[in-house]
C-alpha positions in Angstrom: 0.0 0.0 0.0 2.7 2.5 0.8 4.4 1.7 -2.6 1.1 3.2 -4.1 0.6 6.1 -2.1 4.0 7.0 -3.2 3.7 6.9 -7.2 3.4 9.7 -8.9 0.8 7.6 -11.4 -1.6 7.8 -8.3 -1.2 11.1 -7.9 -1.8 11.8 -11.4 -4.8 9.7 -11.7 -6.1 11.9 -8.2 -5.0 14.9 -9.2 -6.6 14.2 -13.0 -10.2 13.1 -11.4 -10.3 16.3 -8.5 -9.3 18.6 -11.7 -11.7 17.4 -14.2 -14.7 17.0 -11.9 -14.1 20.6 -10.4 -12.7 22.3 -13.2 -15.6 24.6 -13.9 -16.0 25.9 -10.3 -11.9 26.5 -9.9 -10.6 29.9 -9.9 -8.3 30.5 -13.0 -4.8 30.8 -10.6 -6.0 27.5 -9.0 -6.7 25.9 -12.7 -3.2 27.3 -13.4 -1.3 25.2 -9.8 -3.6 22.1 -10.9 -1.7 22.5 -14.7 1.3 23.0 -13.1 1.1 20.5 -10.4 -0.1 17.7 -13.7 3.3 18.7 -15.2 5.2 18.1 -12.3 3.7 14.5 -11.6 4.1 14.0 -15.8 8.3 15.1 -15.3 8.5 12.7 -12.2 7.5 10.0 -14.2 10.1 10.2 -16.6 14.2 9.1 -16.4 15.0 12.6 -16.0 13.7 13.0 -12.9 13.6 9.5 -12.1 17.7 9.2 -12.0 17.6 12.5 -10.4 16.3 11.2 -6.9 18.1 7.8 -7.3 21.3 9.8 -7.7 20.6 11.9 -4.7 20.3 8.9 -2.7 23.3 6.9 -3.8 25.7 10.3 -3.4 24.6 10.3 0.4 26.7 7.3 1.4 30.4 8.7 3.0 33.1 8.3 1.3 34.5 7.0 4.5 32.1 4.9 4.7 33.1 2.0 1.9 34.5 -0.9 2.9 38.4 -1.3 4.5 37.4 -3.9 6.7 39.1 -7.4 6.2 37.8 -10.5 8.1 34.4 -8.5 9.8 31.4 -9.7 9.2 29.2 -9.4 6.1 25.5 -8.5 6.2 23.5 -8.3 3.5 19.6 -7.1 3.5 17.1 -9.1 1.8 15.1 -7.2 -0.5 11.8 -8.8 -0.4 10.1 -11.2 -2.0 7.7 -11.3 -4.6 5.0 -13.6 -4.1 5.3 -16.8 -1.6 7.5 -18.9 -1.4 7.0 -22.5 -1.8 10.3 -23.8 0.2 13.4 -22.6 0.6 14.9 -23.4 -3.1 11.9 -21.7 -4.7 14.4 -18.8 -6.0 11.9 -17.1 -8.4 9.8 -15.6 -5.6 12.9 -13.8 -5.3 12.8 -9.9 -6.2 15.3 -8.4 -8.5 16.9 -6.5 -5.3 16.9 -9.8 -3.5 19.2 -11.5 -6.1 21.6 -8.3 -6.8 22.6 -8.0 -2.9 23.2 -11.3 -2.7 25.0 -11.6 -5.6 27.0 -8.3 -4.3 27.5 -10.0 -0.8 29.1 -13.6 -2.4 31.0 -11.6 -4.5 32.5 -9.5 -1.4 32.6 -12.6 0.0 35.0 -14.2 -2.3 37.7 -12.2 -1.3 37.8 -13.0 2.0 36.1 -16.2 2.0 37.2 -16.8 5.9 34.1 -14.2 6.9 30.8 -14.6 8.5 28.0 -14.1 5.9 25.1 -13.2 7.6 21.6 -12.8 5.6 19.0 -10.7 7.2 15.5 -10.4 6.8 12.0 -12.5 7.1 9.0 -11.5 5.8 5.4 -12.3 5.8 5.4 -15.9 4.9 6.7 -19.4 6.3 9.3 -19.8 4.7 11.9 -16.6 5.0 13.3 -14.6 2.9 16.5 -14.6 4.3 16.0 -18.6 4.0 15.7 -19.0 0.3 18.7 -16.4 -0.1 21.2 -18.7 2.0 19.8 -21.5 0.0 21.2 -19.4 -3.3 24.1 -18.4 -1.6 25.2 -22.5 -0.8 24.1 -23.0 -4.4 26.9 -19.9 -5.3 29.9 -21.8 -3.4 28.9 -20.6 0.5 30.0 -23.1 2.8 27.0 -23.7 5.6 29.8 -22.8 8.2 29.7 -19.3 6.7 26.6 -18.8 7.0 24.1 -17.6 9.2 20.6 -16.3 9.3 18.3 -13.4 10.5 14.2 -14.3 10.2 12.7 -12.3 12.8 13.1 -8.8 11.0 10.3 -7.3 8.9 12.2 -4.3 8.1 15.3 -2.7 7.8 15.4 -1.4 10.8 14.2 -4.5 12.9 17.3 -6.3 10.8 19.8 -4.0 12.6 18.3 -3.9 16.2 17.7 -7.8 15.6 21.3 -8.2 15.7 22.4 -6.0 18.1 24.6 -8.1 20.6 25.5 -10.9 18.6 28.0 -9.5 16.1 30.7 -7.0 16.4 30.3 -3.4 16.2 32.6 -3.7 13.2 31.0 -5.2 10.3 30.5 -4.7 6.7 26.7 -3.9 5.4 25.7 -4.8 1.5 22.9 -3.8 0.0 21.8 -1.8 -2.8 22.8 1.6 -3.4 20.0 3.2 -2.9 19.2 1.6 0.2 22.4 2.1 2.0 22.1 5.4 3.5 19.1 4.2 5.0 20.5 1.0 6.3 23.6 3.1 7.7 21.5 4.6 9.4 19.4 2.0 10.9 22.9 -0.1 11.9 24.6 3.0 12.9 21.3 3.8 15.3 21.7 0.2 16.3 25.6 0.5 17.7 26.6 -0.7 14.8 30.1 1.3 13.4 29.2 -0.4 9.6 31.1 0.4 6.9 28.8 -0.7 3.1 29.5 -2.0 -0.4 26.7 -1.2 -2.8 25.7 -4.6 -4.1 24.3 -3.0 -7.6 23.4 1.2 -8.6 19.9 2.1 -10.2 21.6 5.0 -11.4 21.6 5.5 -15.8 23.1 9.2 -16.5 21.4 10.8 -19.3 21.3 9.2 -22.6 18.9 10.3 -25.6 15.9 11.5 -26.2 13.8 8.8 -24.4 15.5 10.5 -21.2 13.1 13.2 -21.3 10.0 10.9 -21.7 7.4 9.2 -19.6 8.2 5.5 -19.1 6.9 2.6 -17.1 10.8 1.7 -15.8 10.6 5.5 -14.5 7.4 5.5 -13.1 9.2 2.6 -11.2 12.5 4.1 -10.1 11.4 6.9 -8.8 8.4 5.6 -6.6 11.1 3.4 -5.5 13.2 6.4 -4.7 10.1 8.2 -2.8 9.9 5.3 -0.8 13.6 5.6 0.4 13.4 9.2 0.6 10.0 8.7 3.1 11.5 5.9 5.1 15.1 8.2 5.9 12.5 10.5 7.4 11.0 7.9 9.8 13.7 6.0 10.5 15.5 9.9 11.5 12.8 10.3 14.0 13.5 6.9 15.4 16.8 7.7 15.7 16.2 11.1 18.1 14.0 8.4 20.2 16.5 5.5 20.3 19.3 5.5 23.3 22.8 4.3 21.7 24.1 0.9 22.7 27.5 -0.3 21.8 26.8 -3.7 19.4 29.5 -5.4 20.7 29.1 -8.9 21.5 
């Protein structure tokens, strides 16, 4: 539901009905903000703006904040699922963000394959989400005494106060690159002292002329983005509410 009260096609469509129902009884400077506003929902729907907000959210991960942190743990967020799984190998109820953080999280993985890999994340159903990507990650070469898993968590930041107290403050957080400052700020809230790795960017700098035009893939990216963008705002408050702990086991 909150994905859809942050489109800008729903918006549109409200904005659309309120105008045309009402558009005979509107004064002419309140015709001209309805106009106005209709333009602004039509350039939000397209790359331009679209790549705009993504960017905006992937510049506000610290530089300092990549990963120099050999041998600490490695947590990667799941990122959802899209429809039920039937069991725990049932990889195509996998979504796309699901797939690219753990891909990004193996690879990281790889080069310092005496790490922890720790999957976060549970969901709505039996069978977790964090469950069918450790099942992928095993398929990918993990050893089961690498891995470990996090299924109580519903969101992001239930993942990082979940694991509070049972891994070092010092650990290395994957997910995707628009989701990162977000997560910082959940583990950081959490006692965490994280540094990330962007499994994957949403990011595409401008190209031709489709760039300035309405698409579906845009419509897409940047309700994705407004859904970022609203969730650093709650989880901000939390953080004013939320005493610091040191994580350390």
């Amino acid at each position: 539901m909150s994905h859809l009260l942050l489109s800008p096609m729903t918006w549109g469509l409200l904005l659309g009905a309120l105008l045309w129902l009402t558009w005979s009884r509107l004064w002419a400077p309140v015709r001209a903000l309805g106009i106005v506003l209709m333009f602004a929902v039509l350039v939000l729907c397209t790359p331009l703006a679209a790549n705009a907000l993504i960017g905006d959210l992937e510049s506000r991960i610290p530089a300092k904040a990549h990963c120099v942190a050999p041998g600490a743990p490695i947590v990667v967020l799941a990122g959802g699922l899209d429809g039920e799984p039937r069991a725990d190998d049932d990889y195509a109820a996998l979504t796309q963000a699901s797939w690219r953080r753990l891909r990004g999280a193996v690879e990281l993985w790889r080069t310092d394959p005496g790490s922890q890999l720790v999957i976060a994340g549970g969901g709505p159903f039996q069978v977790k989400e964090a469950s069918v990507m450790a099942r992928l990650a095993r398929d990918w070469g993990v050893p089961e005494s690498a891995l470990r898993t996090e299924t109580a968590s519903t969101t992001t930041w239930e993942s990082a106060f979940a694991l509070r107290g049972t891994l070092p403050a010092r650990m290395r957080l994957v997910s995707s690159a628009a989701h990162l400052p977000r997560a910082l700020l959940s583990f950081r809230s959490a006692g965490f002292d994280p540094c990330v790795y962007a499994s994957d960017s949403d990011y595409v700098p401008m190209g031709s002329v489709g760039y300035f035009l309405p698409q579906v893939s845009a419509v897409a990216k940047t309700q994705s983005a407004l859904y970022e963008l609203a969730g650093m705002i709650q989880y901000r408050m939390r953080a004013r509410e939320t005493v610091p702990v040191t994580a350390t086991r």
